[in-house]
N, C-alpha and C positions, 0 to 999 in steps of 0.2 A: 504494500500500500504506500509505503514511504516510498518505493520505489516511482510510483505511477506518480505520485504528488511533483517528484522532485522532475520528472519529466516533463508533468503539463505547465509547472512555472519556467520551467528553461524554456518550451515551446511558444507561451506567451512573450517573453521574455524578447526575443527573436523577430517575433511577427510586430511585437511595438516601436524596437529598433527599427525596422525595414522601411515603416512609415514615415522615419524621421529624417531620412534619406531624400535629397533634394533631388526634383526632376528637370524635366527642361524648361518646363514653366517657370519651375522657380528661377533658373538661370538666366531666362527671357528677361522674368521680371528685375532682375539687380544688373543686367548688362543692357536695358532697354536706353537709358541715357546715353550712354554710347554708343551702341547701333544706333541712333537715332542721327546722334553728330554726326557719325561715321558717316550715313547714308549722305546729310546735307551737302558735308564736304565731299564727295564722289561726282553726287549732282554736279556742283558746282564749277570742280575738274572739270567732268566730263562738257559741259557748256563752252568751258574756254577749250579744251583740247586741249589739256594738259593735265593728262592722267594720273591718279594718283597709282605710284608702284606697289606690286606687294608681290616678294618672292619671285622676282622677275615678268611678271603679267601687269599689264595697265590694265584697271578696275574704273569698269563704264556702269554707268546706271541702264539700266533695263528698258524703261520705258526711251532714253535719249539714242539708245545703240537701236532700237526697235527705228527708230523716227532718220537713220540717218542711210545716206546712198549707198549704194555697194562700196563704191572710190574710196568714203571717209572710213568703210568697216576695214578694207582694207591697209588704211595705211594706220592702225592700229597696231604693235606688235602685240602679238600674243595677247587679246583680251581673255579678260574674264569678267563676265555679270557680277553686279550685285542686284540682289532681287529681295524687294522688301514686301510681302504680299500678304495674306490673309487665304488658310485654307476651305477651298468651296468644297473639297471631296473628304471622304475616308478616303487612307492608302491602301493604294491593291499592290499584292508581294507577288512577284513570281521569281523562283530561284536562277533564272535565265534572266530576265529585266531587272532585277530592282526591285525598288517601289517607285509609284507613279503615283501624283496627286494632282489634281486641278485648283489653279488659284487666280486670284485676283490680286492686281498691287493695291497696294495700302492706301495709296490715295485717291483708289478711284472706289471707295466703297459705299458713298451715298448715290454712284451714278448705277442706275438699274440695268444699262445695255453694258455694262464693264463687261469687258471681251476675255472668256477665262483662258488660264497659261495652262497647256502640259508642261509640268516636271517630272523630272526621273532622280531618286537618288540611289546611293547605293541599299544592301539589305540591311546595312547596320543600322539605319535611319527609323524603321520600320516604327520600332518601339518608343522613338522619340516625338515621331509623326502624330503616332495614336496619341501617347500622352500629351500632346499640345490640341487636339482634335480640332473638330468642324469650328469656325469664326473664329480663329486665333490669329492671329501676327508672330508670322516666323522671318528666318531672315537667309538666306543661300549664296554661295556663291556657285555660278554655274560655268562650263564651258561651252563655247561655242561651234560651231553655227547656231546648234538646232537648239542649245539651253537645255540640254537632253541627260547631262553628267553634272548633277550639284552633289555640293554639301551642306551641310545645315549648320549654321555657325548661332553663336550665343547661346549652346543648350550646356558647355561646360565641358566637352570635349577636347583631352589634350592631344594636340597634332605632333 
């Protein structure tokens, strides 16, 4: 009996820990002022064409790299998106794709024709995806052409 007691307080014990474990929401929530700057300052770059670097790729806003000719994507080196969006879908996993989710940017969420994005991330995302779910604000950086290869930055993630 002592036996079984001292099991089901270790078991509780464990399951209270687990909960106190922060997820990506909470990392959204304490890195939100930042990504927030971050994003302006990108914008802003991206406006004058003069990209802000990180890790050797120039970091374009999504909706300005969307709006520009082929000539100007080109003479970009190496972009990479940043995508500040709000999710319209649950993610769907398949172990050949990723996951995939449909989204809208951030700042088009009072406009009711906002044209939704495919993304694609990897599988490890899967669980981060769910826990931030439907009408949240996440943040990615993506590869281009197709914006088809993100990651999900601000959930606490060490690279």
């Amino acid at each position: 009996m002592k036996k079984l007691l001292f099991i089901l307080c270790l078991i509780s014990q464990i399951g209270a820990e687990s909960k106190d474990l922060p997820d990506a929401n909470d990392f959204l929530d304490l890195f939100k002022e930042n990504l927030e700057e971050s994003h302006r300052i990108i914008i802003q770059r991206s406006l004058q064409k003069n990209y802000l670097r990180f890790r050797g790729y120039e970091l374009v806003d999504y909706k300005i790299y969307k709006q520009m000719s082929p000539n100007e994507r080109k003479n970009i080196k190496k972009p990479l998106i940043f995508f500040r969006g709000i999710l319209q879908s649950k993610p769907t996993y398949s172990e050949l794709g990723g996951v995939s989710v449909h989204a809208i940017l951030a700042q088009d969420t009072k406009d009711k024709k906002a044209q939704k994005i495919y993304l694609n991330f990897d599988g490890r995302y899967l669980s981060d995806l769910l826990t931030i779910g439907e009408s949240r604000e996440f943040y990615a950086l993506c590869a281009v052409p197709l914006v088809n290869r993100c990651l999900l930055i601000g959930i606490g993630e060490k690279w």
